[in-house]
N, CA, C and O atoms as a GROMACS GRO file, in nm:
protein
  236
    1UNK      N    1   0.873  -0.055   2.057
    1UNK     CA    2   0.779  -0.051   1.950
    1UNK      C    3   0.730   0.092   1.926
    1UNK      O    4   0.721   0.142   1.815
    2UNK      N    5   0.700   0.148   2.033
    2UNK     CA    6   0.686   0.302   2.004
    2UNK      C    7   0.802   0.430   1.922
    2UNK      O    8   0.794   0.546   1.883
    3UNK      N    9   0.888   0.340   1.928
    3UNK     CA   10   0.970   0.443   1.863
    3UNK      C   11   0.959   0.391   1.689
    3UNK      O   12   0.931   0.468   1.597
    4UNK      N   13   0.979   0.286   1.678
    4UNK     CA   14   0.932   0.220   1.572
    4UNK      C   15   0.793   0.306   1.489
    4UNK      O   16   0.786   0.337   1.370
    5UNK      N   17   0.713   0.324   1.576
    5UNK     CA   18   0.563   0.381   1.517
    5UNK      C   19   0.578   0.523   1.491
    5UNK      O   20   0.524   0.577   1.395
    6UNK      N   21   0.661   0.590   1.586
    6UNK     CA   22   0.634   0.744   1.556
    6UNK      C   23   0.555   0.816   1.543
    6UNK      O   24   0.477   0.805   1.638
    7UNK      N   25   0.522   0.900   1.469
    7UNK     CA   26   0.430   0.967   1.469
    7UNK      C   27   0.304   0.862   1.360
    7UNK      O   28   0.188   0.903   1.362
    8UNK      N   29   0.320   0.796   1.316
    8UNK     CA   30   0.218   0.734   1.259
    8UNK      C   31   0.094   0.628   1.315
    8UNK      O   32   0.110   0.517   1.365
    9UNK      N   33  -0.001   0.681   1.298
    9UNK     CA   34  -0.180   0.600   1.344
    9UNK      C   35  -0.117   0.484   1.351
    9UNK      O   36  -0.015   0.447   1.293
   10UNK      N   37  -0.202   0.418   1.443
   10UNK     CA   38  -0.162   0.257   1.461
   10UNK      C   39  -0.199   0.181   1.390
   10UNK      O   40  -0.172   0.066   1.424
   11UNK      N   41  -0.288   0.199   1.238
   11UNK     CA   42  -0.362   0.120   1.145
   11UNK      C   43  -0.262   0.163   1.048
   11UNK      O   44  -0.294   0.108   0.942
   12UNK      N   45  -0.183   0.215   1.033
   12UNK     CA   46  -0.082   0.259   0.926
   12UNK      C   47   0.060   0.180   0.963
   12UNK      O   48   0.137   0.129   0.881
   13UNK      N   49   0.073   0.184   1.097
   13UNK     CA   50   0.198   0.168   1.122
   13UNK      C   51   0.191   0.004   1.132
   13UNK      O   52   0.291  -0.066   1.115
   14UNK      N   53   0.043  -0.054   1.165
   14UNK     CA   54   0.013  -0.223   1.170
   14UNK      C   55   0.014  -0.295   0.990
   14UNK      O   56   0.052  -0.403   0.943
   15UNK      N   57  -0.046  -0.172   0.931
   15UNK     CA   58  -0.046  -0.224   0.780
   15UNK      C   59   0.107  -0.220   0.711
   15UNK      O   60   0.137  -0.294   0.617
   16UNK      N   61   0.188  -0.135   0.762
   16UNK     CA   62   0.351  -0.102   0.711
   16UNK      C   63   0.450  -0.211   0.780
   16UNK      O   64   0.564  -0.230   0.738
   17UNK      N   65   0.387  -0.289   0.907
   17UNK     CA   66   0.409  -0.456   0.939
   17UNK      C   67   0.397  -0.530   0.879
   17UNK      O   68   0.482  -0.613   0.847
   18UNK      N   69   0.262  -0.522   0.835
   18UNK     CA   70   0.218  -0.660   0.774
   18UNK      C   71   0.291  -0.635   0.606
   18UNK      O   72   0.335  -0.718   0.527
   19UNK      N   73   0.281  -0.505   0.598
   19UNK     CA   74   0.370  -0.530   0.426
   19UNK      C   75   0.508  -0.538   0.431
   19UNK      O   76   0.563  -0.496   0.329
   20UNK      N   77   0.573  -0.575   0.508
   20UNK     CA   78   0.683  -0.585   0.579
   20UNK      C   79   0.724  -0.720   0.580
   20UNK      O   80   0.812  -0.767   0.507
   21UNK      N   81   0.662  -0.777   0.661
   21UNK     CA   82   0.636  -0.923   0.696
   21UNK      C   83   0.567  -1.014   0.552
   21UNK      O   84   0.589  -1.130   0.519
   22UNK      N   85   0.497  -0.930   0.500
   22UNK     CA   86   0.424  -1.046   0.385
   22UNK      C   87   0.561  -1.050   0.237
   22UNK      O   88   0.565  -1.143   0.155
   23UNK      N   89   0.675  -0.907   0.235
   23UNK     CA   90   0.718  -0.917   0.195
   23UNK      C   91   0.887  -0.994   0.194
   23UNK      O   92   0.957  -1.026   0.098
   24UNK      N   93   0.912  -1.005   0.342
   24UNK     CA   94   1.064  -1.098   0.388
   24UNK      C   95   0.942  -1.242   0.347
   24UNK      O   96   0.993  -1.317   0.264
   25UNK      N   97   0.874  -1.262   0.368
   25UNK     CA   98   0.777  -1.382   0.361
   25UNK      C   99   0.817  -1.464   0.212
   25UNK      O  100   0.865  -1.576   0.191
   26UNK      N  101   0.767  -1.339   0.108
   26UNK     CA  102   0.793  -1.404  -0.035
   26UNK      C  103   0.947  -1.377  -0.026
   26UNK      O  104   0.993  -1.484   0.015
   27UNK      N  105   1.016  -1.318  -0.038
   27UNK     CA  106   1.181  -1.308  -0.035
   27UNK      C  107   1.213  -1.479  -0.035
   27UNK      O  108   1.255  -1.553  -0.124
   28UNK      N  109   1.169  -1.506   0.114
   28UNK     CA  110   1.232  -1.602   0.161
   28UNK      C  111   1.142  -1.731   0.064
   28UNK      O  112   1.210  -1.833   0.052
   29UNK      N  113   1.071  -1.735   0.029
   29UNK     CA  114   0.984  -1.891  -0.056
   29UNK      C  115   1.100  -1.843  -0.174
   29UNK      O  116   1.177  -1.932  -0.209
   30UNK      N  117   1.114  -1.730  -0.225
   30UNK     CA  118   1.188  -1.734  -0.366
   30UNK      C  119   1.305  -1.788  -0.361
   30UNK      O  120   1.333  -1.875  -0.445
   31UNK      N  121   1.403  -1.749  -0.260
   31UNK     CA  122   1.549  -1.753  -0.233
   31UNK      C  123   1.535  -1.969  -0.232
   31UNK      O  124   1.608  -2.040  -0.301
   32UNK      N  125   1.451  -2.010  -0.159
   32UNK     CA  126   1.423  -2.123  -0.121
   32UNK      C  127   1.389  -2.213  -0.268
   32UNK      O  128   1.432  -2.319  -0.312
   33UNK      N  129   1.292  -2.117  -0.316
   33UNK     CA  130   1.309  -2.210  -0.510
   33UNK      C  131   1.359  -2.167  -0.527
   33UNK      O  132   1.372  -2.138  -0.408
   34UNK      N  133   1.442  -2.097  -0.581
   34UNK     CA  134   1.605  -2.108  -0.660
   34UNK      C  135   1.671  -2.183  -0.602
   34UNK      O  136   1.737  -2.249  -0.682
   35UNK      N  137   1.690  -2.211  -0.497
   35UNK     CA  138   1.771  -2.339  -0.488
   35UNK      C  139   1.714  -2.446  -0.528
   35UNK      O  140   1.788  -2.537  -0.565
   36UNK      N  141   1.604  -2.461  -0.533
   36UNK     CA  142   1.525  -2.624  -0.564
   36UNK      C  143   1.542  -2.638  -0.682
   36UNK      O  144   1.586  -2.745  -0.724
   37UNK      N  145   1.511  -2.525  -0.777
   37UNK     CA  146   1.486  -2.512  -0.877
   37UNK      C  147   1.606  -2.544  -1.006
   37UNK      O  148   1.716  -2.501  -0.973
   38UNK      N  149   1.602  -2.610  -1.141
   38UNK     CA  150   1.702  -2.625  -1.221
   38UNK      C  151   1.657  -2.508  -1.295
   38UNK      O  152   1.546  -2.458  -1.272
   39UNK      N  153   1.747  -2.454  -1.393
   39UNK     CA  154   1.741  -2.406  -1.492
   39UNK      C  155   1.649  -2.444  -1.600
   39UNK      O  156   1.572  -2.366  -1.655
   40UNK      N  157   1.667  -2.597  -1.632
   40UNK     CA  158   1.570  -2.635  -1.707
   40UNK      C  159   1.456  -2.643  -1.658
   40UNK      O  160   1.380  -2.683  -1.746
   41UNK      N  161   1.380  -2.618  -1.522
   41UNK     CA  162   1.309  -2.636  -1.445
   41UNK      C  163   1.216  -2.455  -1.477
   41UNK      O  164   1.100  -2.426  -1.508
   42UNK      N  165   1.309  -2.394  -1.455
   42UNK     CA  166   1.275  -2.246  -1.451
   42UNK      C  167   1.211  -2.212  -1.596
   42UNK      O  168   1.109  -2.148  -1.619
   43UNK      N  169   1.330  -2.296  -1.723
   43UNK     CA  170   1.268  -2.252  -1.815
   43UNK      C  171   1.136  -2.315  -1.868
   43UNK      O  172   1.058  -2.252  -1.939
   44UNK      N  173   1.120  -2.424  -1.834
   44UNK     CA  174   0.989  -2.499  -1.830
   44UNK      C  175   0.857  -2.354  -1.793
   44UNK      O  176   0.763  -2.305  -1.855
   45UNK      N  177   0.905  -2.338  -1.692
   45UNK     CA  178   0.803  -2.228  -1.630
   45UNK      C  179   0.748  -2.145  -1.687
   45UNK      O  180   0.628  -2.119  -1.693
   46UNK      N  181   0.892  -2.068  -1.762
   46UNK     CA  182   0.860  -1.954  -1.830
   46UNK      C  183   0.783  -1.996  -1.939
   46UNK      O  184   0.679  -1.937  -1.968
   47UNK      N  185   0.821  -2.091  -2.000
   47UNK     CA  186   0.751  -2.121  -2.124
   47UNK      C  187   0.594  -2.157  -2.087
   47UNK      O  188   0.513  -2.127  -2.174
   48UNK      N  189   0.550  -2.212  -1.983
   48UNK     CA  190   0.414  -2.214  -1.980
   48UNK      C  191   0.358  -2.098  -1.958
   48UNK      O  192   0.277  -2.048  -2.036
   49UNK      N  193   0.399  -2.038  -1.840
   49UNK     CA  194   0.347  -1.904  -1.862
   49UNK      C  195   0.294  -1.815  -1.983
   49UNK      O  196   0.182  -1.767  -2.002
   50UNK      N  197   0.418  -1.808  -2.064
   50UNK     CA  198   0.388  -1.731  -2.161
   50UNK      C  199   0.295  -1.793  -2.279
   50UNK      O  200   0.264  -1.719  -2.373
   51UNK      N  201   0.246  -1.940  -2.276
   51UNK     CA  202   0.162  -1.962  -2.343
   51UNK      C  203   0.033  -1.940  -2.282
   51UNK      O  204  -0.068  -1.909  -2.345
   52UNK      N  205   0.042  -1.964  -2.100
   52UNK     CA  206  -0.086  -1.948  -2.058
   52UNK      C  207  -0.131  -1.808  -2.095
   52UNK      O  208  -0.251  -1.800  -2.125
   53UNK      N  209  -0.082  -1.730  -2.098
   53UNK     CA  210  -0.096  -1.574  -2.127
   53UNK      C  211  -0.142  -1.576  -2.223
   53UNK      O  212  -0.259  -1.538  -2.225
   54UNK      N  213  -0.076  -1.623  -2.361
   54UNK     CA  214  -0.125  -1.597  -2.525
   54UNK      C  215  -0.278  -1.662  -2.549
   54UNK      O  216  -0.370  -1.602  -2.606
   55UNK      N  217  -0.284  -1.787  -2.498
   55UNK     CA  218  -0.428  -1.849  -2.495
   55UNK      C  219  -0.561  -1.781  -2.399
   55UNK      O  220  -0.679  -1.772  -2.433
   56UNK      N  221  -0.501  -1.740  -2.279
   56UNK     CA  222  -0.621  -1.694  -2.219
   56UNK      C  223  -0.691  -1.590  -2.252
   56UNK      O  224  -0.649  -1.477  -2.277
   57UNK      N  225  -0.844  -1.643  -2.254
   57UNK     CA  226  -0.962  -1.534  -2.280
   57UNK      C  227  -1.057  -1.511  -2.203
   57UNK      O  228  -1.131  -1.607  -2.224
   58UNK      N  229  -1.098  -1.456  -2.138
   58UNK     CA  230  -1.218  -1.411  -2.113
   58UNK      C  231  -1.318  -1.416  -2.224
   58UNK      O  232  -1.299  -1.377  -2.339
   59UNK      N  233  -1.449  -1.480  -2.162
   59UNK     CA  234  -1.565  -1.520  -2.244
   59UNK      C  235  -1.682  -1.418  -2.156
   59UNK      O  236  -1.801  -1.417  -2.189
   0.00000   0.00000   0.00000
């Protein structure tokens, strides 16, 4: 693990873990829906999205 860290503080080199880890994290949920996922499924998605977007306001 020390060679791993190098010259970098241990609050740098623990936060460059965790963005590490939080990112194989989402990789892996995505890779996992695309398989679940249909096409018509996906485009469903998109299309709400982009209405949730056009409608939302802040009041």
């Amino acid at each position: 693990m020390r060679e791993k860290k190098g010259n970098k503080d241990l609050i740098s080199f623990l936060l460059e873990l965790y963005m590490e880890a939080k990112a194989s994290k989402s990789r892996s949920a995505f890779e996992k829906l695309k398989h679940l996922l249909t096409e018509e499924d996906l485009k469903s998605i998109e299309k709400s999205s982009i209405e949730f977007r056009e409608e939302f306001k802040l009041r």
